[in-house]
C-alpha positions in Angstrom: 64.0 12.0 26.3 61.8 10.3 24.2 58.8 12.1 22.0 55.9 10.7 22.3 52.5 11.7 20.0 49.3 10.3 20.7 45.7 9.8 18.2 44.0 6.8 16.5 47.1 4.4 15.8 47.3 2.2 13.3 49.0 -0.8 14.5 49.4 -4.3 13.2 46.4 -5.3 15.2 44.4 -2.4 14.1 43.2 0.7 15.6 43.9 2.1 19.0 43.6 5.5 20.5 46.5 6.0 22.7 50.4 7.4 22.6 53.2 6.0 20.8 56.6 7.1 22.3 59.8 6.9 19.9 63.3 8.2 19.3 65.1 6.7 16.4 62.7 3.3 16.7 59.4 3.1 18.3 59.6 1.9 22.3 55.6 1.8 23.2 52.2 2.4 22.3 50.5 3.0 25.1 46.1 2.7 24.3 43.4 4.3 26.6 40.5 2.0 24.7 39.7 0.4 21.2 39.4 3.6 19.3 37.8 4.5 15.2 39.9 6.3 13.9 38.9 9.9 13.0 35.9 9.4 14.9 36.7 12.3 17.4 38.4 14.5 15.2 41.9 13.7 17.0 45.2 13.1 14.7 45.4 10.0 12.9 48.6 8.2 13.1 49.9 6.0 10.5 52.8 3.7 9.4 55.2 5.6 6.6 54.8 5.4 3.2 57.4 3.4 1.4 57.3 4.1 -2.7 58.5 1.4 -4.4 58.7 3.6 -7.7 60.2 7.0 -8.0 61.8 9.4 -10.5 62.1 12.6 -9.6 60.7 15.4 -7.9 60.9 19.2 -7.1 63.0 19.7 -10.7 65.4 17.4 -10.1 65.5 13.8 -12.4 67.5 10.5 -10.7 69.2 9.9 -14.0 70.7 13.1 -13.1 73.0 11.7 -10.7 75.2 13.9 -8.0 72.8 15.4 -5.5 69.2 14.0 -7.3 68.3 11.2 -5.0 69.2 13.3 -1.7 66.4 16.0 -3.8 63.7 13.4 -4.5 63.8 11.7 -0.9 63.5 14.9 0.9 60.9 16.8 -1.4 58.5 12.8 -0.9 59.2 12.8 3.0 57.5 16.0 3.0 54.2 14.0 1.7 54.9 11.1 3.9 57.0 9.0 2.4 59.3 8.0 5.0 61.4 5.0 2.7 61.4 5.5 -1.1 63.6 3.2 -4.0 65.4 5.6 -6.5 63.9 4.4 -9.8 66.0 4.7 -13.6 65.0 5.1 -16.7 66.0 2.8 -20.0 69.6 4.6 -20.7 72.9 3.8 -22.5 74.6 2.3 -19.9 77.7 5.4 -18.5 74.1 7.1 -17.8 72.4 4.2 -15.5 76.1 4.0 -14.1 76.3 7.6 -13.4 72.3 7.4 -12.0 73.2 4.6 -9.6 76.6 6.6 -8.2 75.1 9.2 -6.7 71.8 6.9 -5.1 74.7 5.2 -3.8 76.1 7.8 -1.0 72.1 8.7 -0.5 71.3 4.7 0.0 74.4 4.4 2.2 73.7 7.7 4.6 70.3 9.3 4.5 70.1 12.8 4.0 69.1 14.7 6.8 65.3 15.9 6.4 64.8 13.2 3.9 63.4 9.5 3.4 65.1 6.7 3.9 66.7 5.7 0.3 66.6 1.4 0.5 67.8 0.9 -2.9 67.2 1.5 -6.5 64.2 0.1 -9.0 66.0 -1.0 -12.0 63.2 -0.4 -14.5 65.2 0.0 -17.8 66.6 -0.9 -19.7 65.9 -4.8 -19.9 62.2 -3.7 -21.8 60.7 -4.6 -24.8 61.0 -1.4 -27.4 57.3 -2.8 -28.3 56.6 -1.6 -24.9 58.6 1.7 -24.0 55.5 4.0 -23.1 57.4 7.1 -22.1 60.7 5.1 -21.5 63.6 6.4 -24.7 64.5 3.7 -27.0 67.9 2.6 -25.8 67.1 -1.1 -24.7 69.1 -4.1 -23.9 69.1 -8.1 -23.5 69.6 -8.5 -19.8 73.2 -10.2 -18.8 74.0 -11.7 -15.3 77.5 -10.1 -15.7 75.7 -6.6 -16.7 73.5 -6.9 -13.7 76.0 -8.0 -10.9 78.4 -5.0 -12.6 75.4 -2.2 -11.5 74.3 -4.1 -8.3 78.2 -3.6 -7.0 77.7 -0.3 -7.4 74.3 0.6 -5.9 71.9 -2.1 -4.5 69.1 -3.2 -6.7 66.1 -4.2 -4.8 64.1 -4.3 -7.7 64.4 -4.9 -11.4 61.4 -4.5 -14.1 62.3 -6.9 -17.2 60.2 -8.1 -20.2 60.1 -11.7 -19.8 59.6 -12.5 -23.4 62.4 -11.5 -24.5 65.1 -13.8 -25.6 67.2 -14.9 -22.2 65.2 -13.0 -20.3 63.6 -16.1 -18.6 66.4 -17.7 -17.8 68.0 -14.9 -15.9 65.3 -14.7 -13.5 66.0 -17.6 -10.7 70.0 -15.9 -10.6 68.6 -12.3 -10.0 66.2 -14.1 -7.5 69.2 -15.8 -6.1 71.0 -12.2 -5.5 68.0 -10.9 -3.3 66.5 -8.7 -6.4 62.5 -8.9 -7.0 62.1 -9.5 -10.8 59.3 -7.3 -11.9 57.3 -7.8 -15.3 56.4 -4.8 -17.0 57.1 -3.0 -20.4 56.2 -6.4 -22.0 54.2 -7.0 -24.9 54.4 -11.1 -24.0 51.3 -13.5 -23.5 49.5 -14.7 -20.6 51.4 -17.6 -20.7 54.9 -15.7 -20.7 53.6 -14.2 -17.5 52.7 -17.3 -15.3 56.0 -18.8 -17.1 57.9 -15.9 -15.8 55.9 -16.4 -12.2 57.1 -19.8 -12.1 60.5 -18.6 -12.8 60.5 -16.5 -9.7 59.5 -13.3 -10.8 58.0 -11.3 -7.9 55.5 -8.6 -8.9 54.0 -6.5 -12.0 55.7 -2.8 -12.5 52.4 -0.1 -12.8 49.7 -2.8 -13.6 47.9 -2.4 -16.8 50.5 0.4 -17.9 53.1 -0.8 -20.3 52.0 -4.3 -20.9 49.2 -6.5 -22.6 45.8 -6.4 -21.6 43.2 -8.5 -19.9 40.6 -9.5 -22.9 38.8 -12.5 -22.5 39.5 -14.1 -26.0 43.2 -13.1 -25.6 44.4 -12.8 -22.2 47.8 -10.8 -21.9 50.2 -10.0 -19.0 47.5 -8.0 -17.0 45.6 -11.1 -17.4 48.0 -12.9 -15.9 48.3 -10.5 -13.1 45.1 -11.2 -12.2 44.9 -14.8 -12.4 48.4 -15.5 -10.6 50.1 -12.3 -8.8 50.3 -11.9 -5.1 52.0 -8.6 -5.4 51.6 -6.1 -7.9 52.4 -2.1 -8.2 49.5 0.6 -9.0 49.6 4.1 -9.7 46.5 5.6 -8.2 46.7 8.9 -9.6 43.5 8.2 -11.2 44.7 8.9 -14.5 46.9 6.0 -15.6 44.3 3.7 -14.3 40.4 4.0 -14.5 38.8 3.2 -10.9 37.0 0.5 -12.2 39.9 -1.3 -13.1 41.6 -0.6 -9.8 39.0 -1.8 -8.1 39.1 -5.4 -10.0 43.1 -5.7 -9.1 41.9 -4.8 -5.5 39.9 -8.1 -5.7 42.2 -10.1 -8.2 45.4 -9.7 -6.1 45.9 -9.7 -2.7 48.8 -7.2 -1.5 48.5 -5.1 -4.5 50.0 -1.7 -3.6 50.2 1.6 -4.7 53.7 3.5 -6.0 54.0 7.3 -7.7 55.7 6.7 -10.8 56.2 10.3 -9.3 59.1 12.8 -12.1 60.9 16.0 -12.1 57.2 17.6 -12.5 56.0 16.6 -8.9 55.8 20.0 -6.9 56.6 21.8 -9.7 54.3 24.1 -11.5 52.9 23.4 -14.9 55.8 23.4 -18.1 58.1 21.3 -19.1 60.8 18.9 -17.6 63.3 16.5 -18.3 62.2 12.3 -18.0 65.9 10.9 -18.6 66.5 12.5 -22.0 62.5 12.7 -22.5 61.2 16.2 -22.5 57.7 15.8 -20.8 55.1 18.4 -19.9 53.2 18.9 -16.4 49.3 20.1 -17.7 46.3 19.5 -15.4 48.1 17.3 -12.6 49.7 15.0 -15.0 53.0 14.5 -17.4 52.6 13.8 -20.8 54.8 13.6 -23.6 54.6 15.5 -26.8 52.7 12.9 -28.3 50.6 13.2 -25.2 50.9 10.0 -23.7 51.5 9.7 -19.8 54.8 9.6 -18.5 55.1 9.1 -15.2 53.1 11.1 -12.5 53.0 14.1 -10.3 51.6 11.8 -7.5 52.3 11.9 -4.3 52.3 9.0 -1.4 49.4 11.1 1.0 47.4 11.9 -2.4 47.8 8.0 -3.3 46.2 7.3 0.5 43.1 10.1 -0.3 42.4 8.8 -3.8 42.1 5.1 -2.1 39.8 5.7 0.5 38.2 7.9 -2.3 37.8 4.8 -4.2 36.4 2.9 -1.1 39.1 1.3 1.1 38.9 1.9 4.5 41.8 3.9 6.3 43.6 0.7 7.8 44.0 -1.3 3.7 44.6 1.8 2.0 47.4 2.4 4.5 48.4 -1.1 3.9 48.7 -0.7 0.5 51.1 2.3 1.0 53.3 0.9 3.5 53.0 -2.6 5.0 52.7 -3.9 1.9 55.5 -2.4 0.0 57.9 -3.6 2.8 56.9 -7.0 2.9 57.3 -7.3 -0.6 61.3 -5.9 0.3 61.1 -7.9 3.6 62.0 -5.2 5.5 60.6 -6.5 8.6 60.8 -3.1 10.5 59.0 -0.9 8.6 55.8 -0.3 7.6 54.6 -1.2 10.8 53.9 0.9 14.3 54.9 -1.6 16.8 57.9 -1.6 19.6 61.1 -2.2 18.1 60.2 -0.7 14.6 62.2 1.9 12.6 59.8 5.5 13.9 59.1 6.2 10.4 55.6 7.9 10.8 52.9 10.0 9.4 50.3 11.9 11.1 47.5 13.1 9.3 44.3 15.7 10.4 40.7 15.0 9.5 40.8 15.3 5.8 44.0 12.8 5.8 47.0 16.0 5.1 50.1 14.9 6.8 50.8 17.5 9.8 53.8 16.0 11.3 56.1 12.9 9.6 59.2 11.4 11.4 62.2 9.5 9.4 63.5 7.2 12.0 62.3 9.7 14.5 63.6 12.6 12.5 60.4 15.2 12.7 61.1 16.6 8.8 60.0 20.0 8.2 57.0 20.3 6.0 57.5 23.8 5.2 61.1 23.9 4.4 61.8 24.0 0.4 63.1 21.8 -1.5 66.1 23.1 -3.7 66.2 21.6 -7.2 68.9 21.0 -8.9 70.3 24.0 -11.5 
């Protein structure tokens, strides 16, 4: 028996106003008439988020290891997120081993009520210490053998590197070669190291304008070259790491830019303080700071990123995009982010004021209510 929900539908085409039926992949979508959607206060129906970038949630920290990832993916599905990448931190490297052996049993079976865990987001420790932000100090020189040693034991999708650094470069068309996107970010290089790095094979930008050199005119940095070059980027929309304005000038400068959480321990918790790899960090007023009181990370979630686009001005269909169709491109997973026949049923369906109300992992209807344990 399949289940079948029906509202404005978002669909590679665009909108209709019909019912999709599903079980564990979608098998129609059925449309009654062209449809905008919201426009009669039915349920709007949109493709699963897919978070390119997250650390923790509900308590719980993925350099924890053991149980964290299965924590994190089912406190996001709650918010939509229906296909997430387990994110580090810069560690010593038994710690980023230990992180990626228990996202390994999450990546290979899903945990029931959760989302969908496609792999990890390397982002330390191959940074400049020039460029750490809230990341602890414990950086290396990149290695092919050092890289190929963590990929065998969890699948690296992505990896954030500062391409200035000495070797750096050279590394990038052999992580290319292994199916990993090369992301620039915690780099203090130059414009130039940026479209050198681009060139390379470098793929995207890790949380634009964060943790890298600027975009002034008489000394254009890495964000400059973002701008100028990119065709994928990540953003954290919270609103707080990056000003609107500036948003809105990557929304012109690069075409598929999309939006990740950066989301940490602090996400769903109340305000105090949590743990950021070793970091102690502080939820205050929706965001995570350091002691020193600079961000570190976010408390952003995926259906907050959609409200505080369309806040900004996108319309519903882009600032979907930039959550879910986008993201998977960039991954090439080719059956999700998308409502059409054949697809994975990963789905969100929202009310008028864009809460989720019901979301399906692979046709999984997760409970919204349900807690989320953190780890002691």
């Amino acid at each position: 028996m399949l289940n079948q929900i029906s509202g404005n539908i978002l669909t590679p085409s665009g909108w209709i106003h019909g019912t999709m039926a599903f079980d564990q992949r979608i098998h129609a979508i059925g449309h009654d008439a062209r449809h905008t959607a919201g426009a009669d206060g039915t349920l709007t129906i949109l493709p699963g988020f897919i978070d390119l970038h997250v650390h923790g949630a509900a308590g719980t920290d993925i350099m924890q290891g053991g149980d964290a990832g299965a924590i994190v993916a089912r406190t996001h599905a709650r918010h939509g997120t229906t296909a997430l990448l387990g994110t580090t931190l810069t560690a010593r490297e038994p710690a980023i081993r230990r992180a990626l052996e228990g996202l390994a049993g999450v990546i290979a079976s899903r945990p029931a009520g959760g989302a969908r865990m496609l792999g990890v987001h390397l982002e330390g420790p191959f940074l400049n210490i020039h460029r750490l932000g809230a990341q602890p100090p414990d950086v290396m020189v990149a290695s092919l053998a050092q890289v190929e040693a963590l990929h065998a034991i969890a699948p690296i999708r992505v990896l954030t590197m500062a391409p200035e650094v000495p070797g750096h470069l050279e590394l990038i068309p052999a992580l290319r070669g292994m199916g990993i996107r090369v992301q620039i970010g915690h780099s203090a290089g130059t414009y130039d190291d940026g479209v050198a790095a681009l060139n390379a094979g470098a793929a995207g930008f890790t949380h634009l304008y964060n943790g890298m050199t600027g975009s002034g005119h008489h000394d254009p940095g890495m964000a400059a070259a973002a701008l100028a070059h990119a065709e994928y980027a990540e953003i954290i929309p919270d609103l707080q790491h990056v000003q609107p304005g500036a948003i809105r000038a990557a929304l012109r400068a690069i075409p598929r830019l999309y939006g990740v959480t950066d989301a940490t321990a602090a996400t769903g918790m109340p305000d105090g303080e949590y743990a950021l790899g070793t970091q102690r960090v502080f939820k205050c007023q929706g965001c995570v700071r350091l002691a020193t009181g600079s961000l570190a990370g976010s408390v952003l979630t995926m259906d907050q990123a959609l409200r505080n686009f369309v806040g900004l001005g996108l319309d519903l269909a882009d600032a979907s995009n930039r959550l879910s169709r986008y993201p998977a491109d960039y991954l090439a997973e080719t059956e999700r982010g998308r409502l059409q026949p054949g697809a994975w049923a990963d789905i969100v369906v929202l009310d008028r004021d864009l809460r989720p109300v019901a979301v399906y992992v692979e046709g999984e209807a997760i409970d919204l209510t349900e807690p989320v344990t953190p780890t002691p």
